[in-house]
N, C-alpha and C positions, 0 to 999 in steps of 0.2 A: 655661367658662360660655358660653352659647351663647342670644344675648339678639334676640329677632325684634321689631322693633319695626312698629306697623301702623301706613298713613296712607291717606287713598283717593288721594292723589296728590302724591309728595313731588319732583316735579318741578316744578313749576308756577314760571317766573318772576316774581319782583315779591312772593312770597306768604312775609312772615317763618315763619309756621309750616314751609312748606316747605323754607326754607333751615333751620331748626333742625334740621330731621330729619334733612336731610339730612349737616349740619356734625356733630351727635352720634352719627351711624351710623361717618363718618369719622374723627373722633377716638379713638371704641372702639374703633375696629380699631388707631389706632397704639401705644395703649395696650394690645394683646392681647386683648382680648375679640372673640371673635367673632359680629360684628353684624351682621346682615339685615333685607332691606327686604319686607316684602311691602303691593304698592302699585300702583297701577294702573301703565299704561304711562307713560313719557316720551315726551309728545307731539313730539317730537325723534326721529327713528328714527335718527339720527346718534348721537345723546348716549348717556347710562350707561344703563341701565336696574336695578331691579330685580333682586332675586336671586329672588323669587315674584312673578312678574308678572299685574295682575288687568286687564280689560279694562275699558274707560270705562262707565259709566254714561249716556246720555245723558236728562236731566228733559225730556219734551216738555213746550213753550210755556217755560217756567223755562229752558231748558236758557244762553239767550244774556247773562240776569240774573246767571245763576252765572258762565259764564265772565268777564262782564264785571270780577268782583270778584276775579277771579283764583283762582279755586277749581273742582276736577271730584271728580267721584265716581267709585269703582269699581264695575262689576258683581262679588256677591257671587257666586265660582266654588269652590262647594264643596272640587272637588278639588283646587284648588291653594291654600287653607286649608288644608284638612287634610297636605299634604305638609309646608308651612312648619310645621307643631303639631309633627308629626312628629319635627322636627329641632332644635324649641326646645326650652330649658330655660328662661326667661323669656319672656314675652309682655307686648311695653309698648304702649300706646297713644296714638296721638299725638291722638286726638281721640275722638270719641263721638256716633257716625252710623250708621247703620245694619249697613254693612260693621260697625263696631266691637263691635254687637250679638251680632253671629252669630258671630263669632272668638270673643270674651267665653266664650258657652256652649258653644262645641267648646271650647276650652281648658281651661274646668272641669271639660268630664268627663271629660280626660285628666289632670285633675290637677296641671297646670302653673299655675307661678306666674305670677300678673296681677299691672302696674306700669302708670303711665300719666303723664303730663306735661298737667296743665293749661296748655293756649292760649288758647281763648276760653271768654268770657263770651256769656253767653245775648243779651248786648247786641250783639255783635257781627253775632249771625244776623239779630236781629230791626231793626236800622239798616238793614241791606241790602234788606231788605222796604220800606222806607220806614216803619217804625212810630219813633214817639218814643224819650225815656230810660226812661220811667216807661211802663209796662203789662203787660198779665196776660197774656202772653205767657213773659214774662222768667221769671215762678216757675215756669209750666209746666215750659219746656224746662230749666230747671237739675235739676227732678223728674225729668224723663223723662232725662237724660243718669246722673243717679246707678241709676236703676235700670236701664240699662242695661250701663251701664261702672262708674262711679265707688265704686261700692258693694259692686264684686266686687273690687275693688283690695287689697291689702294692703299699698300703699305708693304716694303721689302725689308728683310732684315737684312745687314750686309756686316759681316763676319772681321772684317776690317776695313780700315779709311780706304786700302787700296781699292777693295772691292765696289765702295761708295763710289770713288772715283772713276773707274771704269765702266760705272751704268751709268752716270752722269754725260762722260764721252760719248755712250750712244745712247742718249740720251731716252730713257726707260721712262714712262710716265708713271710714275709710283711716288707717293714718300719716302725716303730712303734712310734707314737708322744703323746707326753702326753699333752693334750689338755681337760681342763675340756668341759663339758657342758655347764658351765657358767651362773651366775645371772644375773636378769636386777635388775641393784641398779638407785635409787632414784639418781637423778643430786647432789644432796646436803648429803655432808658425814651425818650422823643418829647420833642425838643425845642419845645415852643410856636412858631410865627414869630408875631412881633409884626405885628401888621394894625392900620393905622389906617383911620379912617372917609373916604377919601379919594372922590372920585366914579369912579363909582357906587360905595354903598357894598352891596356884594354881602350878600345874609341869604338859606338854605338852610332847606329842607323837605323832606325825606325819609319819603316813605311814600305806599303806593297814594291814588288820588284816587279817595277813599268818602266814603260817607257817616259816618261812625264818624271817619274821620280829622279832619273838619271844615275843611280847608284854606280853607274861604272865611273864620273869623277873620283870617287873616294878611291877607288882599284885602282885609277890613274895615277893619281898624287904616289901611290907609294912607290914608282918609277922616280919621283923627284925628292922623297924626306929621306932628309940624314938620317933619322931613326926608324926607315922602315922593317928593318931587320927585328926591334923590340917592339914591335905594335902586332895586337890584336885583333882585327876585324870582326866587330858581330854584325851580322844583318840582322833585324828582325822581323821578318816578313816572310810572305811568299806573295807568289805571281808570276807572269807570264815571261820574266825575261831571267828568273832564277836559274836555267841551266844555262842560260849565257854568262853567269855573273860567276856561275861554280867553276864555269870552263876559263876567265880572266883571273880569277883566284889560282887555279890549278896552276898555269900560268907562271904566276909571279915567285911560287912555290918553286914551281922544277928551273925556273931562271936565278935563282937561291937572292929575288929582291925579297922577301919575306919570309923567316923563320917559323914562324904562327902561323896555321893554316886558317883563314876566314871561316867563321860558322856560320850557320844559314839557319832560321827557325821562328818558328812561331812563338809567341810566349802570353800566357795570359796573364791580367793585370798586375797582380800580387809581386809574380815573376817579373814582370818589366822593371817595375820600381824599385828591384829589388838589384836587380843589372842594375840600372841608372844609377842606384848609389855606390855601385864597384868601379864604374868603370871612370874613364878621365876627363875623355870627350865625347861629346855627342855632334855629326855632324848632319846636315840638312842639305843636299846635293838640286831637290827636285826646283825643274825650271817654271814649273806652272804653279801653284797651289795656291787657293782660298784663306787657309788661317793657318793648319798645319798644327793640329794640336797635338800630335807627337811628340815635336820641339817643346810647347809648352810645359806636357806631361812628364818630359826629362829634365826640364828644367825647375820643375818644382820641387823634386830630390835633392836636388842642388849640385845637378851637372852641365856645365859649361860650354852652350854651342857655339859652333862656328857652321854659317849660313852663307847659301850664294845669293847676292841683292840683286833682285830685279823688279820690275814694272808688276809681271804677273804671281810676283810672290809678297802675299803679305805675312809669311813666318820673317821676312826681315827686315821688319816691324818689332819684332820682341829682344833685338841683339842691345844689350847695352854700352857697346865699345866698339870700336873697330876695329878690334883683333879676332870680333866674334862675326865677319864679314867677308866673305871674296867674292869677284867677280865670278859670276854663274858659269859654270862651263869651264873653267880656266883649273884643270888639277897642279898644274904647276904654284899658279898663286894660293891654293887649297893647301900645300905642302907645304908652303911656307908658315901657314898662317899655325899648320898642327903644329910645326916645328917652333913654331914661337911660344905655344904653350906649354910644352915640352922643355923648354930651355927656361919659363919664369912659373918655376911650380907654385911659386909662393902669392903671384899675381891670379895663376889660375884658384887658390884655394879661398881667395879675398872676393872674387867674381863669384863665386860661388856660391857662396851665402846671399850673393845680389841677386842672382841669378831666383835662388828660393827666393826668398823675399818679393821677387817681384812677381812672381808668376802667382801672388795673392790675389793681382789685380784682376784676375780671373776667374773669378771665384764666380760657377755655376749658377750659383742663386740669385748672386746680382743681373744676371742676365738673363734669368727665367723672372723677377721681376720688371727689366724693361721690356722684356716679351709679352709680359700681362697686360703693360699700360698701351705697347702696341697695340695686340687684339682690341684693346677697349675702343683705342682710337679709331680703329676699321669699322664696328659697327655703329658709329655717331656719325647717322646719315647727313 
């Protein structure tokens, strides 16, 4: 089986969509399936590239908004679509843009089976723009992605129930599987280390700094916890709204709410997991997201989040308590909830070993074999 999966750019540092494509292109192949990318270049001319390689796209005036968010387009080069159609026997879609358009309709008139992986919400595009939660933007684009992509699908992977249930609402004509993403966990189940709340007491954020992620709740809350004087802020990311989050940091520093100046930074794997085992909490701010496997990937160290629960977020999905839960948006109720773990170290260190433990369920492989039995079912006319 010989499965092409499209993205307009599965390089991109910092951009979960792009690390999934790229970890599930990877995966199929150690499990036999023969997987290909066809994807714009690796802005990297060092790095991997593509096995059908498409040329960037540049948005004039748009073009530095996009980058900023960690996202590029490809130019739509006929012929080297058509080569990748050529060679597939599956064609998956990691997304629903315009490149995804025109692959779409080559594909169908070779008759080749269409799959696709819901990643984002209409919310996602439309945050980026600076538009609210709520507007008439949001039904548009989920319209025009189904009849683009979603609609010629005969099978969707959906990343969580939430996600199932929101193509359900607008009702996508696909089969619909709920298939994480999936971690690659350690052979050997993860010991928890017991962390106490000692000074500073270190609490982690993980994920680009957008608008959609909402980082500035966490900055909020520390106007409301008893303990923000001993806490330590790491971000770790970058993105478009990072000199806003530096200038709210600075902030809370010269108004003497916070002793610990926030750091701001990128960190690769090795380094994240390595944070996640020091620190005490990890918390999860964003109002939109898909799966959120940051959350999961700090929690399989065995660190303890606390998540805002919403409609459009299926990271709170993964909380095992409702101490590991606040209303989205709400830094006040966020402050309480840090300060509760802060105050029962002994509860946070017993959650914590839960917390690893469970994040097994996620185990990479299990989800690169329902993937397989997916594709199978796509091409059984």
């Amino acid at each position: 089986m010989k499965v092409l999966f499209v993205c307009n750019n599965a390089y991109i540092i910092g951009n979960g969509l792009c690390a999934s494509a790229r970890n599930t292109v990877r995966k199929l192949r150690e499990h036999g399936v023969d997987a290909r990318l066809l994807s714009g270049k690796n802005p990297d001319p060092n790095g991997p590239q593509p096995d059908f390689a498409l040329d960037q796209f540049k948005f004039p005036f748009f073009e530095p908004i996009i980058r900023a968010n960690g996202f590029s387009y490809a130019k739509i080069q006929r012929d080297v679509i058509a080569k990748a159609l050529d060679w597939a026997d599956v064609v998956h879609f990691e997304e629903a843009f315009p490149l995804e358009s025109v692959v779409r309709k080559m594909a169908l008139e070779q008759g080749k089976a269409c799959t696709a992986t819901y990643h984002l919400y209409p919310h996602n595009i439309t945050a980026n723009l600076g538009m609210g939660k709520n507007n008439p933007l949001n039904k548009w684009i989920i319209n025009w992605t189904k009849s683009i992509v979603y609609n010629h699908c005969s099978d969707i992977q959906c990343p969580t129930a939430e996600v199932a249930r929101y193509l359900r609402e607008n009702k996508i004509g696909a089969r619909l599987h709920v298939i994480s993403n999936g971690l690659q966990l350690p052979e050997e189940p993860v010991k928890a280390q017991e962390v106490l709340p000692d000074d500073p007491i270190d609490i982690l954020c993980i994920g680009r700094l957008a608008r959609e992620k909402s980082q500035e709740t966490l900055l909020e809350a520390m106007r409301h916890s008893r303990y923000a004087s001993r806490i330590q802020l790491r971000f770790a990311g970058h993105g478009a709204k990072e000199k806003a989050y530096k200038k709210m940091a600075r902030r809370l520093i010269d108004q003497g709410i916070l002793r610990y100046e926030p750091t701001f930074g990128f960190y690769s794997g090795p380094e994240l997991r390595e944070l996640s085992r020091k620190c005490y909490l990890y918390i999860h701010c964003a109002w939109v997201e898909v799966e959120g496997l940051s959350c999961l990937e700090a929690t399989r160290e065995g660190l303890v989040p606390v998540i805002g629960e919403g409609s459009l977020v299926g990271t709170s999905g993964f909380a095992l308590c409702p101490e590991s839960l606040y209303p989205l948006g709400d830094s006040k109720a966020l402050a309480e909830r840090i300060d509760w773990w802060i105050e029962h170290p002994e509860e946070r260190n017993k959650m914590a070993q839960a917390y690893a433990d469970a994040a097994r369920n996620y185990d990479i492989d299990k989800s690169i074999d329902a993937l397989v039995a997916m594709f199978e079912q796509s091409l059984q006319k």
